[in-house]
N, C-alpha and C positions, 0 to 999 in steps of 0.2 A: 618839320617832323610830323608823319603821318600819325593820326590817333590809332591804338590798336583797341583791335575790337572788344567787347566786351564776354570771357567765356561763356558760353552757353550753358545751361541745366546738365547738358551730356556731359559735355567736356569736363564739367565739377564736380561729376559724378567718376570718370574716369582716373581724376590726379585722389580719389581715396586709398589709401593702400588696399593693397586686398586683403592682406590680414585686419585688416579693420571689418570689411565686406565679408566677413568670413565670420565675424562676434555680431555684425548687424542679424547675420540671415540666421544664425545658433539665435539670438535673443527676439528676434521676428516670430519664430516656431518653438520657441522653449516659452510658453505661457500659459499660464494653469488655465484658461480658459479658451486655452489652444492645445490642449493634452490630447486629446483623444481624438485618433485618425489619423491620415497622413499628415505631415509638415503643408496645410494650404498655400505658405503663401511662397515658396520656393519656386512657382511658375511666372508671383508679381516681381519677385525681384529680379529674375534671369531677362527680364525686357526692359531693364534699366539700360543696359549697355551690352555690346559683345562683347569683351574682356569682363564682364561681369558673370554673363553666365558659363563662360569659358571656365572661370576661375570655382564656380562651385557646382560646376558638374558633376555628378556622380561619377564618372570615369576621375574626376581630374583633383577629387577633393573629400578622398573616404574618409579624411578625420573629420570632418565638418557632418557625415551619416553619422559615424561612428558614436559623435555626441549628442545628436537626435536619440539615435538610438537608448543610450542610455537613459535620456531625460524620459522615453515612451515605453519604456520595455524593461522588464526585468534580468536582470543581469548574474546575479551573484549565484544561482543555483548552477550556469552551464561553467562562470570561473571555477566553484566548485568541485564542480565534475570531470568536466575536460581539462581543466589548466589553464596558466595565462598563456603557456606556448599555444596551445591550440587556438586562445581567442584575441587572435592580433589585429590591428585596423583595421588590413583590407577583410576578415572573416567576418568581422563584427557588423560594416559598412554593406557587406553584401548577404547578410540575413537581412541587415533591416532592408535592404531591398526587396527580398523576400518575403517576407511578414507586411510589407504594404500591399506589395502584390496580393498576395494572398489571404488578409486578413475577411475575409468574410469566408473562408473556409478553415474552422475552427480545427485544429489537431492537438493532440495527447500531451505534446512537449512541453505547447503553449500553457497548459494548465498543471503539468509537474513541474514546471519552473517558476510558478506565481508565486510571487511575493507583496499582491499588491497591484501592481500596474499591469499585467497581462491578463487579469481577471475583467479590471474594466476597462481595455480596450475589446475583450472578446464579451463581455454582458452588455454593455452602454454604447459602442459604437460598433460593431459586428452584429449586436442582437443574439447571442448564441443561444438562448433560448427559444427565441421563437423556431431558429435552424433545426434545433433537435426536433424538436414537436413537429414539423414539416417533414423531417426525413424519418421519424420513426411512425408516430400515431398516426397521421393521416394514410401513411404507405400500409399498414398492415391492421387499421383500424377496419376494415371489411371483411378480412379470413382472418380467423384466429388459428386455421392451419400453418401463418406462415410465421408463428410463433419460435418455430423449431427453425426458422431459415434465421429470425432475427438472432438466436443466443450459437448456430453455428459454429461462430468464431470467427466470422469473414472480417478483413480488417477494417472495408468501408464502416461495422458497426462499433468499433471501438468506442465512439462517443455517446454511443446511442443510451446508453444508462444512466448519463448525466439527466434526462429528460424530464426527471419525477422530483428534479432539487428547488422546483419552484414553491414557492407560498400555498398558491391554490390552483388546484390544476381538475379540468374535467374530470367526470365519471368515467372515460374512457382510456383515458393513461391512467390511473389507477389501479382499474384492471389490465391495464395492459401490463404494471410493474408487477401483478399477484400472477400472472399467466406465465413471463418471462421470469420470475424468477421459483416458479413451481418446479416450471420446464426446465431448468437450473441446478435443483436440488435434486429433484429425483430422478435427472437420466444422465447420472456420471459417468455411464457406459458409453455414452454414442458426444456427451458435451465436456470438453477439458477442466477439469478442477483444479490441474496440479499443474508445474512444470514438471511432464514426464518425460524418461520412465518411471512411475513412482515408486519401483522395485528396487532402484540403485542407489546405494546410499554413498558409496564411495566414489567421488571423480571419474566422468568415462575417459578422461584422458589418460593413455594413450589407445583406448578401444578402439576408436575410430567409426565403429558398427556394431548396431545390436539388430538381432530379429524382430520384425514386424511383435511378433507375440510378447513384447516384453513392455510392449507400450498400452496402458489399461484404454486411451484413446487416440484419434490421428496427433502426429505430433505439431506442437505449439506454432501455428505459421507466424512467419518471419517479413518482419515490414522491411522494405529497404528504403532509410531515409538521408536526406544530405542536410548537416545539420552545423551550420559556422563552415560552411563549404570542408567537411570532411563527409564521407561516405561512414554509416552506419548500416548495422544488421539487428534492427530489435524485436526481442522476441511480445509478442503484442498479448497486450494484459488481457490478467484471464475473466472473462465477461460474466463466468456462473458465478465467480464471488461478487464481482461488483453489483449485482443484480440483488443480489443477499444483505449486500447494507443498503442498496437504496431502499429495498423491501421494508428492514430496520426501520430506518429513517421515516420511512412514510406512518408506518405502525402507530411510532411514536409520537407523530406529528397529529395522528387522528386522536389518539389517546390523551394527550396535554387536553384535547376539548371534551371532555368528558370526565363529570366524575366515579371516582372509586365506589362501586356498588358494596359497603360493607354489610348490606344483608343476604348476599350471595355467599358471604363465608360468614356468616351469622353461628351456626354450629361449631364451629370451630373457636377452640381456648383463644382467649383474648392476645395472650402474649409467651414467654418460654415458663415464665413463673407459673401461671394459672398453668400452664400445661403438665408440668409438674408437680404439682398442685393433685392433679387431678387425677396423676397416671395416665395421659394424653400422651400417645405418640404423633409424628409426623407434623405438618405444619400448621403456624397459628396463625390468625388475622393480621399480626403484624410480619411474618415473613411473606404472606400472600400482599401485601402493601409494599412492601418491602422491593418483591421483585416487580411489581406494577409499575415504580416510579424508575424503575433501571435503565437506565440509555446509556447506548455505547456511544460512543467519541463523534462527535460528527464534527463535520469541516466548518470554518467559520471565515467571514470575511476578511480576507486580509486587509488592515488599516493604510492607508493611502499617504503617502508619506513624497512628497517632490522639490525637487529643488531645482528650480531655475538659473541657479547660477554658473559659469561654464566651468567643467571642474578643470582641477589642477591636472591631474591623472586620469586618461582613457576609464581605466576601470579603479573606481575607488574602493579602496581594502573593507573588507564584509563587515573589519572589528570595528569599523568607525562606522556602520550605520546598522545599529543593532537587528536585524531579523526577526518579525510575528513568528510566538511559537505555533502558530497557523500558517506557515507558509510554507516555502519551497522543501526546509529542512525535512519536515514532514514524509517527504517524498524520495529522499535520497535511494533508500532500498530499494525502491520499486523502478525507477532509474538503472541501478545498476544490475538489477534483476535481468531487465529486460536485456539489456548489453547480456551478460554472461550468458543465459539462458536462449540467445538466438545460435548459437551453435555450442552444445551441451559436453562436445568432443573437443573442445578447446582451452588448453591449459589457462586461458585465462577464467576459466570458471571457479577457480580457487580463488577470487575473489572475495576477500570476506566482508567489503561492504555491503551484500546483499542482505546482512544481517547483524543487528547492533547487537555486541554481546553483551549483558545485564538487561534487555528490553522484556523477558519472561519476568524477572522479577518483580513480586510484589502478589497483592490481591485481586484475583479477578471475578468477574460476576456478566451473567450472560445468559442466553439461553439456547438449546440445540432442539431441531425442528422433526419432526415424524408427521407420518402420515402411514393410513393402515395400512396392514400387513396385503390387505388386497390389493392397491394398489401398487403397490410395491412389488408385485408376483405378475402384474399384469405388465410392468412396466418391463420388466424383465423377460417376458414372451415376450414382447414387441418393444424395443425399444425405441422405435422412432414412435412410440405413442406419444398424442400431444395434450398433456394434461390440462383440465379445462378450469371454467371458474369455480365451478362445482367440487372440486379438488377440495378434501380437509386436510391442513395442515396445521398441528398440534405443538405448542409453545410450550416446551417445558424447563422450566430454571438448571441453572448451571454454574455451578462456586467453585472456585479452587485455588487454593497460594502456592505459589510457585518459585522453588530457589534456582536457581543455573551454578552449573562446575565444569571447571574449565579442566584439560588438558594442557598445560603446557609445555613447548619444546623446552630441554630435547625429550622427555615421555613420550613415548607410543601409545596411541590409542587403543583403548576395548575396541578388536575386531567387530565388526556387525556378524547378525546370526543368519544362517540359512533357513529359507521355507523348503518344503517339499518337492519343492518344483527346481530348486539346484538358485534361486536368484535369494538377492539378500531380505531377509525375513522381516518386512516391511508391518506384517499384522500384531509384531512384536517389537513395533517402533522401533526395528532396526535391531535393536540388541539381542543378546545370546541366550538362550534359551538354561534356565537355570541362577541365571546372571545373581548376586551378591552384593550388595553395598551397607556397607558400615557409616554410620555416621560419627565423623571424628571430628575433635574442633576444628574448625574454620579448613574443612574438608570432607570428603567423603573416598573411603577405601574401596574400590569394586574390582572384585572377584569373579573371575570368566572361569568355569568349569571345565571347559572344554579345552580349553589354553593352558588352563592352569596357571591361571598367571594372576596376578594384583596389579592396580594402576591407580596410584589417589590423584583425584581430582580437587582442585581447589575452588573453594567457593566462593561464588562473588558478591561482594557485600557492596550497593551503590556506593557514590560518593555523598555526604552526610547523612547518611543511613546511622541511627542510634543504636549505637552495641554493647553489647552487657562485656565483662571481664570474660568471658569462656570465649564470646566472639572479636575477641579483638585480634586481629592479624600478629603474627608474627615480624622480627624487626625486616625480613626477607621482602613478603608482602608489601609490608608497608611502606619501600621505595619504588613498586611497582605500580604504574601509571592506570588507571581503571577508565579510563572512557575507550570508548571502542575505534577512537578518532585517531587514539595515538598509533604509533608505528607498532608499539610493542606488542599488540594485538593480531596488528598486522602479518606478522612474524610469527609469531610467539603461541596464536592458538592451534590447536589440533583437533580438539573435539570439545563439544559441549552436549554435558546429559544433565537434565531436571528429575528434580525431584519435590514431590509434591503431596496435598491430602486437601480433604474439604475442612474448615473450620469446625470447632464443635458447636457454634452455633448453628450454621448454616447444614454441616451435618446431620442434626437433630430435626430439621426440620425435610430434608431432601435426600438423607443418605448418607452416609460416611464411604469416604472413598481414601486409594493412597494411588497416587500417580507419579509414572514416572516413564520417560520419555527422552527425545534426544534431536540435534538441531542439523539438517543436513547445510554444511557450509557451503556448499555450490550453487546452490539457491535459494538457502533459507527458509526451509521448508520446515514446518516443528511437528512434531510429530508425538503427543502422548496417550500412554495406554492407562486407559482407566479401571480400576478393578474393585471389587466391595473389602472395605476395612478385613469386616469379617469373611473369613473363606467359608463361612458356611452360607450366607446368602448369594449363592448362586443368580437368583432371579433378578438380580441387581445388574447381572450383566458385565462382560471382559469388550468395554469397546475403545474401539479407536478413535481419539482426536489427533485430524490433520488439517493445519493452515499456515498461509501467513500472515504476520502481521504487518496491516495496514492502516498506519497514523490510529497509533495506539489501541487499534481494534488487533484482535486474533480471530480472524475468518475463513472457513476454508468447511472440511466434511469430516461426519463420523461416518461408524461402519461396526458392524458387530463383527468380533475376529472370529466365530465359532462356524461359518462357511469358509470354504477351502482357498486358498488365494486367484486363483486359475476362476471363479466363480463370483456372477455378481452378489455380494451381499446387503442385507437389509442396511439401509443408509438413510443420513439425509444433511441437512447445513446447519452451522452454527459461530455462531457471532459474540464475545466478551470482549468486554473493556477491560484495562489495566486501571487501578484506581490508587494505585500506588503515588 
C-alpha cells in the first residue's frame, strides 16, 4: 500500500470552512489597534488560497464589509434617518466601500452622523484638519478679496468652517474666521442666511413657482449625493451662520486666557442691591461678569466606545448602546433640514423633524452683533463690498425665556399676516397684525382681528419640568405623549407660536422686553419679534430675531422692522444658548 502524501500548508488551508475564513478575516481587521483606516490586512489574507479570496471578496461576501463597517464607522444616526429598509447589507457593504475609497476627502455626512468613530477616522487617519487649513487659508490667505468667493455658498466650501475648531491656530485663520464671518453678518443681501424664501410661512406645496423677487437671496444650492447607494438632493448648510459660531467659539477660546478687567467697570454698582441702593439704573459689575463668562454650546468630543466582537445582528438596536449627548442626535434637524429644504415645493416639506417641538423652551442668554450705521449704508450701496479687518463689530448681551404653544389637530391654525407687498408678513414674525393672546392655564387664547376668530394653543411643559397647581395639565393632556419623537407630534401639530420677556433681573440690567414669535414647520426656521415692555421707550427698538437652532444654540439674524420689507434693513447676527 502506497504512503499518501502528507497535505500541504495550502491544502490545510483550503479543507477550513469558509465560514470559519470569514470570523478569521472580521477578527484579523476588527482590532482596536487596527480601527483606523482601511481593513490592512484583507490583501494578506486573499493570497492564502484562491477559494479563499474568492470566498471574501467584496462582490462575493458584503456581510463580511457590512461588519467592517460597523466595527469602523458609525451607524445608528443613517438607521435613524433613512430606516433599516433603506440600510440593508449589500447598501451598508457598498458605502463602506465608498468611505475607504474616499476617506481622505472629508464630507458633511460624515460628521452629521458622528457618534464617535467617524470623527476619528476623519481627525486621526484622514487628518481632516490639516485638509481644511490647505484648502481654505493657504488658498485665500494672499487676497482678502476672495473672502466673498469663500462665504458664496459654493458646495466645494461646505467644510471650510470647520477650520478654526483647532486648539491653536495661526494669526492668519483667525483673521480669516473675523473676515468670513464679518462678510457673513453684514451682506445678507447678496449671502444666504435662511432657507429662502424668507417671506413664506406656509408650505409652497402645491406652488410649484414663486418669482425671482420673493427670494431675499439666490436660492439654497442643492448638492446631489448617493448615500447607502440611494440618490439624494440636499439642500447644503448655510455657511453665514456656521461662520457665526465658529466666530463664537473662537472669541471664547481667546477669552478663557484672559482675565476679567474689573476696573473697566469700576463705576459701576457692585451688584442689583447696591444698585438699588443707590438709585442706579442699567447694568452692575456683576451682570457685566455675568455676560463675560457666557458661552453657547459648543460641540465636544464624542467618547470612543468599540467592540470587537462579531455582532449577533448586522445593525445593533441604538437602545442597547446608549448615544453621547454629543453626538449624531445632536444633528438630526439639520439632516432633515437639508432633505426637505433641497426642493421647498415638495410635499415632503411638512416634515416636522426639522424641528423638535419644546427645544425654545427654557432660559436663554446670548448676544446679537452690530456694527455702525456707516457701515451698514455702505454695505448697502454696494453690496459685494468685502468687509476688512478693520470692520467693528459690537457685542451686545441678549436674555430671554421662552414658552412654545402648540396647535393641535384637528384646530386650525392663526392665519399668517400680510406685508405691504401682498407676501406673508415676515417683519411680524408671520403673525396678524393686531394679533391677541390671553394667557390661560396650561394655555394661551389668541385672537386674529381680521379673522375674527380664537384659536387656543396649548402649552408645552417639558417632561419633568416642576409645575405648581395652576400648571398642571389637565387629565386630556396628561395622556398625551410630549417628546417630539412620538407619532403624535407627527400628526398632531399644526402650529407653534412662543411667547416670551427678559427676566427681571436681567431686564434691569439690559432692558425689559416681551417677545413673541412663531416656528415655520417646513424648515424650522423661528422667528421672534422683540419689542420694549414699555410702549413708551421707543428707542429700545421693534426688531426681529431669526434662526435656527443648532445643537442647542439659536443662530441665525436680527433686523430692525421699522424699513419696509422690499428694502435692505440695518441687520446683523446673533448666537444664544438654551440653558434650560
Amino acid at each position: 500500500m502506497a504512503t499518501q502524501p502528507l497535505p500541504t500548508e495550502l491544502s490545510m488551508a483550503e479543507r477550513i470552512p469558509l465560514e470559519l475564513w470569514e470570523r478569521i478575516a472580521y477578527y484579523t481587521n476588527a482590532r482596536v489597534d487596527a480601527f483606523l483606516g482601511p481593513p490592512a490586512d484583507i490583501p494578506s489574507l486573499s493570497l492564502v488560497s484562491r477559494s479563499l479570496n474568492h470566498a471574501i471578496r467584496f462582490d462575493n461576501n458584503p456581510s463580511l464589509y457590512t461588519w467592517l463597517f460597523c466595527f469602523k464607522f458609525d451607524y445608528h444616526a443613517p438607521l435613524r434617518r433613512l430606516g433599516k429598509d433603506c440600510l440593508t447589507v449589500w447598501s451598508i457593504a457598498q458605502e463602506f466601500k465608498k468611505r475607504i475609497t474616499a476617506l481622505k476627502r472629508p464630507t458633511v455626512n460624515r460628521m452629521l452622523e458622528n457618534d464617535g468613530k467617524n470623527e476619528r477616522q476623519l481627525i486621526e487617519w484622514a487628518r481632516l484638519y490639516g485638509y481644511l487649513k490647505r484648502e481654505t487659508c493657504t488658498r485665500y490667505e494672499t487676497d482678502a478679496k476672495l473672502a466673498h468667493e469663500l462665504v458664496s455658498g459654493h458646495r466645494r466650501n461646505i467644510s471650510s468652517t470647520l477650520v478654526m475648531v483647532d486648539d491653536v491656530l495661526p494669526r492668519f485663520e483667525i483673521l480669516w474666521s473675523a473676515v468670513f464671518c464679518t462678510a457673513s453678518l453684514l451682506q445678507a443681501s447678496v449671502i444666504p442666511v435662511f432657507m429662502d424664501p424668507n417671506r413664506i410661512f406656509t408650505s409652497l406645496y402645491p406652488l410649484m413657482q414663486l418669482p425671482s423677487a420673493w427670494f431675499s437671496t439666490s436660492p439654497t444650492p442643492v448638492a446631489h449625493v448617493n448615500h447607502y447607494s440611494k440618490d439624494f438632493d440636499l439642500a447644503t448648510p448655510l455657511l453665514s451662520l456656521a461662520s457665526l459660531l465658529v466666530w463664537t467659539t473662537r472669541l471664547e477660546t481667546t477669552r478663557e486666557s484672559v482675565m476679567f478687567d474689573r476696573s473697566a467697570v469700576s463705576s459701576l454698582p457692585l451688584d442689583r442691591e447696591t444698585a438699588v441702593a443707590s438709585m442706579a439704573q442699567g447694568p452692575t459689575q456683576m451682570d457685566v461678569l455675568k455676560f463675560h463668562e457666557l458661552q453657547i454650546h459648543a460641540p465636544t468630543h464624542c467618547p470612543l466606545t468599540l467592540c470587537t466582537s462579531l455582532p449577533e445582528q448586522i445593525l445593533a438596536p441604538e437602545d442597547e448602546r446608549p448615544l453621547s449627548s454629543s453626538g449624531s442626535r445632536c444633528y438630526d434637524s439639520d439632516w432633515f433640514r437639508s432633505v426637505a429644504c433641497s426642493n421647498p415645493f415638495s410635499p415632503a416639506t411638512s416634515n416636522h423633524s426639522v424641528y423638535t417641538p419644546g427645544a425654545l423652551v427654557g432660559l436663554w442668554g446670548g448676544f446679537f452683533v452690530q456694527t455702525s450705521l456707516d457701515v451698514h449704508l455702505a454695505l448697502v450701496d454696494d453690496p459685494n463690498l468685502t468687509p476688512s479687518e478693520s470692520t467693528m463689530l459690537y457685542r451686545h448681551p441678549l436674555y430671554f425665556t421662552l414658552q412654545e404653544h402648540h396647535c393641535l389637530h384637528p384646530s386650525l391654525a392663526i392665519a399668517p399676516g400680510n406685508d405691504c407687498l401682498g407676501g406673508e408678513d415676515y417683519l411680524n414674525a408671520w403673525l396678524p397684525q393686531g394679533l391677541k393672546i390671553k394667557q390661560c392655564e396650561n394655555e394661551i387664547e389668541v385672537y386674529d382681528p381680521k379673522a375674527q376668530r380664537s384659536v387656543c394653543y396649548q402649552t408645552f411643559f417639558p417632561e419633568g419640568s416642576v409645575e405648581t397647581n395652576e400648571q398642571k395639565e389637565d387629565q386630556r393632556l396628561k395622556s398625551t405623549p410630549r417628546y417630539a419623537t412620538s407619532s403624535y407630534f407627527e400628526d398632531k401639530l399644526n402650529d407653534i407660536l412662543v411667547t416670551g420677556k427678559t427676566s427681571d433681573e436681567d431686564g434691569e440690567a439690559w432692558g425689559h422686553y416681551i417677545i413673541v414669535g412663531r416656528v415655520r414647520l417646513w424648515d424650522g426656521l423661528v422667528a421672534l419679534l422683540r419689542t420694549p415692555r414699555d410702549p413708551t421707550r421707543s428707542e429700545l427698538g421693534r426688531w426681529l430675531f431669526r434662526g435656527y437652532i443648532h445643537n442647542r444654540n439659536l443662530v441665525g439674524h436680527w433686523r430692525e422692522t421699522s424699513t419696509p420689507p422690499q428694502l435692505v434693513g440695518y441687520q446683523g447676527g446673533f448666537v444664544a444658548r438654551n440653558y434650560l
